[in-house]
DRENTILO-729395 format. One record per residue (C-alpha): residue number from 1; residue in three letters; x, y negated, z. Coordinates in steps of 0.1 Angstrom, whole numbers. Last residue first. Layout:
BEGIN
ATOM   kolfi   bavex      xx      yy      zz
ATOM     NUM     ala       X       Y       Z
...
% end
This chain:
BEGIN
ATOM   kolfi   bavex      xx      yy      zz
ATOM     396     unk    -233    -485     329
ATOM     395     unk    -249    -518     349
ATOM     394     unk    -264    -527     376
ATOM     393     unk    -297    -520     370
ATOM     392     unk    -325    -536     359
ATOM     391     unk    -359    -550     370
ATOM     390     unk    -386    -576     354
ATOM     389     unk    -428    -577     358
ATOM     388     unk    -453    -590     334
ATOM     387     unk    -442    -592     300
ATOM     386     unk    -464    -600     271
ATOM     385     unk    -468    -575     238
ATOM     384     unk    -448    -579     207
ATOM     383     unk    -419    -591     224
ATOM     382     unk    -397    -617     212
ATOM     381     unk    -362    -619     223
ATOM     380     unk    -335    -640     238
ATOM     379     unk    -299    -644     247
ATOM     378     unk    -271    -665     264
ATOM     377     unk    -289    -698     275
ATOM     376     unk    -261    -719     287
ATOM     375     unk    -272    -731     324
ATOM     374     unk    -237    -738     330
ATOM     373     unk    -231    -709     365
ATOM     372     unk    -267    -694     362
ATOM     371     unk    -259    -677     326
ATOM     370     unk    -294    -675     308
ATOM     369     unk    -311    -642     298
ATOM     368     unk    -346    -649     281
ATOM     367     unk    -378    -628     272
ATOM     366     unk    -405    -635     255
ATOM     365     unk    -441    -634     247
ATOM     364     unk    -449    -668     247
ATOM     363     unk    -475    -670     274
ATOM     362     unk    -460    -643     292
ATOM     361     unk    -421    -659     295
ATOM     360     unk    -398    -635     314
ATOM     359     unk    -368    -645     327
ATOM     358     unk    -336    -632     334
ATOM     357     unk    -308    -649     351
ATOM     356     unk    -272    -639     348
ATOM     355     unk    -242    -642     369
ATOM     354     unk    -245    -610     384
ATOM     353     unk    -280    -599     377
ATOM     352     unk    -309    -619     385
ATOM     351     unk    -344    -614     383
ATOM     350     unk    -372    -642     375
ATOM     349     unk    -406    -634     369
ATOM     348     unk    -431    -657     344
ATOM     347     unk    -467    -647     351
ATOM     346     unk    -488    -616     341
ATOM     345     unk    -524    -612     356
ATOM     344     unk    -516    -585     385
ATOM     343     unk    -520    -617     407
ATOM     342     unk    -556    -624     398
ATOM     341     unk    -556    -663     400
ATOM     340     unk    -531    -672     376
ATOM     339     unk    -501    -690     382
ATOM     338     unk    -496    -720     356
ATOM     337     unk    -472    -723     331
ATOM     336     unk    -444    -756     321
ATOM     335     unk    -420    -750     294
ATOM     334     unk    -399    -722     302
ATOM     333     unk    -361    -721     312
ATOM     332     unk    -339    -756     320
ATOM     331     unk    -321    -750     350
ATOM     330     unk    -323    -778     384
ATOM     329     unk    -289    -787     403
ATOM     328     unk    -280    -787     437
ATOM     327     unk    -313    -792     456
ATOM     326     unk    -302    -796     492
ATOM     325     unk    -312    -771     522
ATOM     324     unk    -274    -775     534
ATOM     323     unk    -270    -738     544
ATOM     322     unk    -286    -724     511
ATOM     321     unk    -275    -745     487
ATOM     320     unk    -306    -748     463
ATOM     319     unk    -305    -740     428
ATOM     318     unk    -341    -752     411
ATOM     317     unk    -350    -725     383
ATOM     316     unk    -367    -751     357
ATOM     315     unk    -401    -741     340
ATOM     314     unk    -420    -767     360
ATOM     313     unk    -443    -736     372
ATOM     312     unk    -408    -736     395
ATOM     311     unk    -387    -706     392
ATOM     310     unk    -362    -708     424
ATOM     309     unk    -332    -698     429
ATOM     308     unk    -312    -699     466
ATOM     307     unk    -276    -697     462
ATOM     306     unk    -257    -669     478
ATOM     305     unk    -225    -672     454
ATOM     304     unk    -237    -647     430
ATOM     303     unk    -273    -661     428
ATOM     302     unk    -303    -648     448
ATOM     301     unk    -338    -644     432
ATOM     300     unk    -376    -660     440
ATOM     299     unk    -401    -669     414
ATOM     298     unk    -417    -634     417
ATOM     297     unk    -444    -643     445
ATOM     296     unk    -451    -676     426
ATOM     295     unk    -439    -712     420
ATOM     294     unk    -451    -747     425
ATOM     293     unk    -433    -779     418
ATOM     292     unk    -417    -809     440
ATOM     291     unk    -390    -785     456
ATOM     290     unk    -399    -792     489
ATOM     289     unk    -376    -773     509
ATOM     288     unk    -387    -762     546
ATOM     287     unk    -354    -753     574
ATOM     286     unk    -364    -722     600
ATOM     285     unk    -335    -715     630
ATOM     284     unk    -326    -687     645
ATOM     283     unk    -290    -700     645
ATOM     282     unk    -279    -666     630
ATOM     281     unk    -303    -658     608
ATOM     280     unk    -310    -691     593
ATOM     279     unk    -345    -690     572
ATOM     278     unk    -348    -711     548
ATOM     277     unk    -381    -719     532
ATOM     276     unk    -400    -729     505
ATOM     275     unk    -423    -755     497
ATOM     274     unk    -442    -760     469
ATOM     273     unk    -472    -737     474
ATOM     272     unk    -499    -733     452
ATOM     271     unk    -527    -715     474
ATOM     270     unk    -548    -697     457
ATOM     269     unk    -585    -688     473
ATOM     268     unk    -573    -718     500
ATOM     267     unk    -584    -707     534
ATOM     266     unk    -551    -704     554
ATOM     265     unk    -536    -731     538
ATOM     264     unk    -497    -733     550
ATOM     263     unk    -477    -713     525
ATOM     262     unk    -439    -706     524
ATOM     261     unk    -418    -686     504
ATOM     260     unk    -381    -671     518
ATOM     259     unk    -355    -675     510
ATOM     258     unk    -328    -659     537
ATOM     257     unk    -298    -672     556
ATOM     256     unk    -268    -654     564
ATOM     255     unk    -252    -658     534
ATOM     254     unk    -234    -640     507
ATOM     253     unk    -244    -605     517
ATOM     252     unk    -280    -622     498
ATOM     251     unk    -318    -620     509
ATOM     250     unk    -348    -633     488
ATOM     249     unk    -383    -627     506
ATOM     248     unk    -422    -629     501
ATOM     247     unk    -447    -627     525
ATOM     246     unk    -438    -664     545
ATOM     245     unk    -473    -678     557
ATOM     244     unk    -468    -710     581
ATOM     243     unk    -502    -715     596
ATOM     242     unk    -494    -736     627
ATOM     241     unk    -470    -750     613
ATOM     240     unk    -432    -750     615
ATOM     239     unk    -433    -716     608
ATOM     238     unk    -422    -696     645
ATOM     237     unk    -384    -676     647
ATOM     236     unk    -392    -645     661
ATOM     235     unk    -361    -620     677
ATOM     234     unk    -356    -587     674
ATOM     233     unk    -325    -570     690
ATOM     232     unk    -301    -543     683
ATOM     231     unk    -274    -565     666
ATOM     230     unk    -301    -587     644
ATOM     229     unk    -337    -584     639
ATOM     228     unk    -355    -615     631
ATOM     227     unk    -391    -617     628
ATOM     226     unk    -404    -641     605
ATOM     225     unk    -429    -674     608
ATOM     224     unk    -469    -680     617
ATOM     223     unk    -487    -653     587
ATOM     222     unk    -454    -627     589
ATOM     221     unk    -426    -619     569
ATOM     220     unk    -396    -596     579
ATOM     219     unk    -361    -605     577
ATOM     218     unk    -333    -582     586
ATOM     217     unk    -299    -590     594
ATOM     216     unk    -276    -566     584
ATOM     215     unk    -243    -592     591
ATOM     214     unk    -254    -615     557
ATOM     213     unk    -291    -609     547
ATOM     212     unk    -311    -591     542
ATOM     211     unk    -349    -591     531
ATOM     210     unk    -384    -581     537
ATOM     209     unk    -420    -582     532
ATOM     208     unk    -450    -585     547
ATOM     207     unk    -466    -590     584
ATOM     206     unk    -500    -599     584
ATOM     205     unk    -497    -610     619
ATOM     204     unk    -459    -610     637
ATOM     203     unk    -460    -603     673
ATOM     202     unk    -461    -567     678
ATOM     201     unk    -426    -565     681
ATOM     200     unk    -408    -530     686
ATOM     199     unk    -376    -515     706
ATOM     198     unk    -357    -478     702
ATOM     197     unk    -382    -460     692
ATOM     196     unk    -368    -422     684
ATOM     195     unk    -364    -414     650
ATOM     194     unk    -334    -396     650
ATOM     193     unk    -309    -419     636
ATOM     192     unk    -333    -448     657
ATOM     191     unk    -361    -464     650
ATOM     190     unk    -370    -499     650
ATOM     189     unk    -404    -513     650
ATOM     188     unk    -425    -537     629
ATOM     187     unk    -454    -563     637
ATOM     186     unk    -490    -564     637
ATOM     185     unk    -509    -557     600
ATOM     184     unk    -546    -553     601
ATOM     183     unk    -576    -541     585
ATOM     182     unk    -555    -509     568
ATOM     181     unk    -529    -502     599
ATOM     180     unk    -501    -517     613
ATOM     179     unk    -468    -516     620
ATOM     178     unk    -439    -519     598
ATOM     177     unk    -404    -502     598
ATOM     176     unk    -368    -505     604
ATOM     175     unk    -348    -474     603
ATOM     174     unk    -315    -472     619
ATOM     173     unk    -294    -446     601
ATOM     172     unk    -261    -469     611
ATOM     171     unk    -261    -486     576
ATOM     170     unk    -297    -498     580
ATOM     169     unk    -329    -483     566
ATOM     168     unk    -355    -510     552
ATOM     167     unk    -396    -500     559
ATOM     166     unk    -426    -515     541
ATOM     165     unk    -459    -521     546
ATOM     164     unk    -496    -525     531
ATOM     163     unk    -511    -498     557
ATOM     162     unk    -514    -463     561
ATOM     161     unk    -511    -455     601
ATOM     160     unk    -492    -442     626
ATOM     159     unk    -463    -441     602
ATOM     158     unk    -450    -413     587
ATOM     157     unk    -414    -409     587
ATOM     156     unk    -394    -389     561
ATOM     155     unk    -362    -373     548
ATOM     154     unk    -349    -370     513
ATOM     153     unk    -333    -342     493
ATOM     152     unk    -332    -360     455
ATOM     151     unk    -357    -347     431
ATOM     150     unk    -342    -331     397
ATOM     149     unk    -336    -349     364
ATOM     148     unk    -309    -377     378
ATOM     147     unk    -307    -392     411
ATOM     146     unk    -289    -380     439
ATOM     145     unk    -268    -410     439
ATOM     144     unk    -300    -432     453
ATOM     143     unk    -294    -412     482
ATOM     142     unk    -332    -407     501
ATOM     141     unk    -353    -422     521
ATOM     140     unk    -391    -416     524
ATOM     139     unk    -417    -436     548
ATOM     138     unk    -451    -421     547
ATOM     137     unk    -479    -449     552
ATOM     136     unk    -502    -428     532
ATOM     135     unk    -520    -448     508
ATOM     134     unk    -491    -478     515
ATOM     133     unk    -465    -452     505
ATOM     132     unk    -431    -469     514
ATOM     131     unk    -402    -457     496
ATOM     130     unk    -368    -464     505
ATOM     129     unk    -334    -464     489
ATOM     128     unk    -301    -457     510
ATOM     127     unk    -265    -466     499
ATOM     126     unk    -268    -496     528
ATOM     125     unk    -296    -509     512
ATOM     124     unk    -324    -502     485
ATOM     123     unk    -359    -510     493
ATOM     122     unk    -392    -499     472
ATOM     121     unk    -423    -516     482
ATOM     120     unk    -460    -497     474
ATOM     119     unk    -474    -470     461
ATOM     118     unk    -509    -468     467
ATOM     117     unk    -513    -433     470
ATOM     116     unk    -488    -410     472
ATOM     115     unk    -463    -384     448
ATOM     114     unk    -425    -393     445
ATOM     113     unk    -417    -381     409
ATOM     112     unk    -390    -366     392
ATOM     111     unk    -404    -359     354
ATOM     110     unk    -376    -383     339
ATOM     109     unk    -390    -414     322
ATOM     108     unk    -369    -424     294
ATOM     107     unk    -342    -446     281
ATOM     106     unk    -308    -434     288
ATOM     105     unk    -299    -460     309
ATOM     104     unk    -333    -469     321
ATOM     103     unk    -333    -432     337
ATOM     102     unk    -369    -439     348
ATOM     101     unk    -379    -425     381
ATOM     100     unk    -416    -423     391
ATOM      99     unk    -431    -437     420
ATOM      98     unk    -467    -426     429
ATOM      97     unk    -498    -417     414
ATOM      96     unk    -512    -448     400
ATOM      95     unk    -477    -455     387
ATOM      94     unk    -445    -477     404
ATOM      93     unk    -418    -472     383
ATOM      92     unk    -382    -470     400
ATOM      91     unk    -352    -477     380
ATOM      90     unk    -325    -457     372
ATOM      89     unk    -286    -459     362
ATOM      88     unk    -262    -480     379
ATOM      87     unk    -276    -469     412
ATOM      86     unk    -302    -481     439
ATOM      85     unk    -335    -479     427
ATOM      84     unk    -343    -514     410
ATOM      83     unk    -376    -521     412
ATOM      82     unk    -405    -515     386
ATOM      81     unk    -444    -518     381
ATOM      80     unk    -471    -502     367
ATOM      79     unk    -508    -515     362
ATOM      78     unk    -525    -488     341
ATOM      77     unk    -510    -465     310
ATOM      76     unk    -475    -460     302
ATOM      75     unk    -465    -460     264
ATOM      74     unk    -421    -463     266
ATOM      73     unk    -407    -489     238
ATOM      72     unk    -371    -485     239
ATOM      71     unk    -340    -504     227
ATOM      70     unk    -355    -538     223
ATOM      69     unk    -327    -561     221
ATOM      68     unk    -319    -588     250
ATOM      67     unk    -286    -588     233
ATOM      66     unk    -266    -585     262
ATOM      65     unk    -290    -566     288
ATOM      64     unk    -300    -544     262
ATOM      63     unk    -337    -539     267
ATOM      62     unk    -363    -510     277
ATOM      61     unk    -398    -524     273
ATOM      60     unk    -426    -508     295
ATOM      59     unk    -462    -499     289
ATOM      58     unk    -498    -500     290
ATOM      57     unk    -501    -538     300
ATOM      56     unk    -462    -548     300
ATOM      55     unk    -436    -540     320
ATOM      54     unk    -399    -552     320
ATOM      53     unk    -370    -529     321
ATOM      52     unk    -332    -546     315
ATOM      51     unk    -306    -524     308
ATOM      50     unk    -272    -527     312
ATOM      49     unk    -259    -510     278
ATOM      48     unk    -289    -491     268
ATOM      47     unk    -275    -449     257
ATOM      46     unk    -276    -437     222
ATOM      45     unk    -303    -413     224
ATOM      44     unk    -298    -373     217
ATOM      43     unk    -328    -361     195
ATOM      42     unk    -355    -339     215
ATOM      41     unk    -348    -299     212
ATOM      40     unk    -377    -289     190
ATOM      39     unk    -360    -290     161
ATOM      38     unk    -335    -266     173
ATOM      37     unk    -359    -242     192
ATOM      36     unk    -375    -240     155
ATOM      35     unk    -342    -231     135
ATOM      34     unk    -334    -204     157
ATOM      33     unk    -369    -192     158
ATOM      32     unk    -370    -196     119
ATOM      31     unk    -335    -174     119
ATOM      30     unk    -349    -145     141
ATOM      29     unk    -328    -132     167
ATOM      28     unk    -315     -94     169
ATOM      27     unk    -280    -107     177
ATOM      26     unk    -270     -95     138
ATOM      25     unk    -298    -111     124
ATOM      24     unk    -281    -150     122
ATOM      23     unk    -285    -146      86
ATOM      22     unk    -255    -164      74
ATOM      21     unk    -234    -152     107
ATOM      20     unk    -253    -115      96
ATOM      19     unk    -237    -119      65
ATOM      18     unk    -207    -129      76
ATOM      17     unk    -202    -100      96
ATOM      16     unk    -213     -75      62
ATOM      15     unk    -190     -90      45
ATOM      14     unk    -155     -90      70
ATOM      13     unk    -173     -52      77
ATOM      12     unk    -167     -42      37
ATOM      11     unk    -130     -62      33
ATOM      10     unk    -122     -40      66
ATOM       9     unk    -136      -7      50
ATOM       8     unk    -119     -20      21
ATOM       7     unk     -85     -16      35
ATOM       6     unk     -65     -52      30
ATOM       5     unk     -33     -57       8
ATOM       4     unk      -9     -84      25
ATOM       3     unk      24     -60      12
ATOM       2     unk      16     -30      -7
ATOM       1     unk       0       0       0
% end
């Protein structure tokens, strides 16, 4: 035989294999099952760049958070809303029956869901995100880490009642929490690593909301001031008057005082505040800020440096420095809008990334990303439907 010559036995089975690779018989499959498990695998995505996610009425938008681009379109019926959840990837979605992660990265809803009534505020701090269910009042913390296409381990509280509430846990384990129940909301108290009361307040009606700020402070909202709970101890710092409503909160690591908003009409059907207020955590103290316009429930933000941000109905964001109170510089965003009287109704939000304001505009179906250092505007887009509520993450 010479030299490089093959036995045709082994020419015959070198055939016969690549006819069954041809084929793909040899395995006992069947080529149009092959084919048809193939097809039916969902295309690969090119993954959004630091996305943006703002909801509309029956859906949500996924955005680049450069260009402002459109990346995804995601049908989602009913009143849904979004909140960071804690990493550089997802985003909580508020449904009718529960929370429901959204990889905003890659673009989708995953099938993870947090199933209760009534969902209500979502809380990320300390490397901890929390759920309240306001059907339920079950309190559920988990590691915002954890997240991807199976459910996180998480632990839970239930409170002695459902109410409108929300709980924050703290870098020790502490959990801080609200009291109440559906007809009426007290006060808040702190648990400890094993849930174990370690002191309460009752003295904070129709408490809502919360924020953080600089040394763990916590913030919570009530209908005559806040509640302050600092270093093991909770301490109430009364409005100014005697109806001094502050349910909505903007915290920042960069200071120790929170924004806060501020409404003193008890029986107004909408009241249109234009003050807001400051709330020093560490002198105790409460400063009011009239900013000369009105502004809603998602007008408030944080900068980078700590300032306080404001969207006025003017359709500036007014910068105000938090320890001095003053009104540093005013940003050009919207022309001027007016809240509407059902609050699901969408209305211009503000969320900040960074350096970077987003803002939503309803009434002209866009979106716009402006830098908060000069004011620049850096991007915008038109939608094809209006945008209600804005979130992100921090980045990818």
């Amino acid at each position: 035989m010479k030299h490089g010559a093959r036995p045709r036995a082994t020419i015959a089975l070198t055939a016969l294999l690549a006819a069954c690779v041809t084929l793909t018989a040899c395995g006992g499959g069947n080529s149009s099952e092959a084919a048809a498990e193939t097809s039916a695998k969902p295309p690969v995505k090119e993954p959004v760049k630091d996305p943006i996610v703002a909801t509309y009425d029956g859906g949500l938008y996924v955005l680049d958070g450069a260009t402002l681009k459109v990346a995804e379109d995601i049908p989602l019926k009913g009143f849904n809303r979004v909140n960071p959840a804690g990493d550089d990837r997802h985003v909580m979605v508020s449904t009718a029956a529960g929370f429901q992660v959204m990889d905003a990265v890659g673009r989708r809803l995953t099938d993870v869901e947090f199933k209760g009534p009534k969902p209500g505020h979502v809380v990320h701090h300390a490397g901890r995100t929390v759920l309240f269910s306001d059907g339920t009042g079950e309190v559920t913390v988990f590691d915002p880490a954890d997240l991807g296409d199976t459910r996180p381990s998480t632990t839970t509280y239930d409170s002695a009642a459902p109410h409108h509430g929300v709980a924050i846990q703290l870098a020790n384990g502490e959990l801080v929490t609200t009291l109440g129940t559906e007809e009426k909301r007290v006060g808040i108290t702190v648990l400890g690593k094993d849930r174990e009361e370690i002191t309460r307040s009752e003295e904070c009606p129709g408490v809502h909301g919360e924020a953080t700020a600089r040394g763990e402070a916590v913030v919570i909202g009530c209908e005559d001031g806040v509640l302050v709970y600092r270093d093991g101890a909770i301490k109430k710092v009364k409005s100014p008057t005697e109806y001094g409503r502050i349910g909505n909160q903007a915290g920042s690591d960069e200071s120790p005082v929170v924004l806060g908003d501020y409404k003193k009409d008890k029986d107004a059907e909408l009241e249109r505040p234009e003050q807001v207020s400051l709330i020093d955590t560490e002198s105790g103290t409460m400063r009011l800020v009239d900013i000369g316009t009105s502004y809603t429930f998602r007008s408030l933000a944080r900068g980078p440096h700590g300032e306080a941000l404001v969207l006025g109905t003017d359709g500036k964001i007014h910068v105000i420095d938090p320890e001095t109170g003053d009104i540093t510089k005013k940003i050009a965003a919207l022309g001027s809008w007016q809240e509407p009287l059902d609050w699901q109704q969408p209305r211009p939000a503000l969320f900040v990334r960074d350096h970077t304001a987003y803002v939503s505009d309803p009434s002209g179906k866009k979106l716009l990303a402006i830098d908060i250092e000069s004011g620049k505007r850096l991007a915008s887009t038109e939608l094809p439907t209006a945008p209600n509520e804005l979130s992100g993450v921090k980045g990818h």
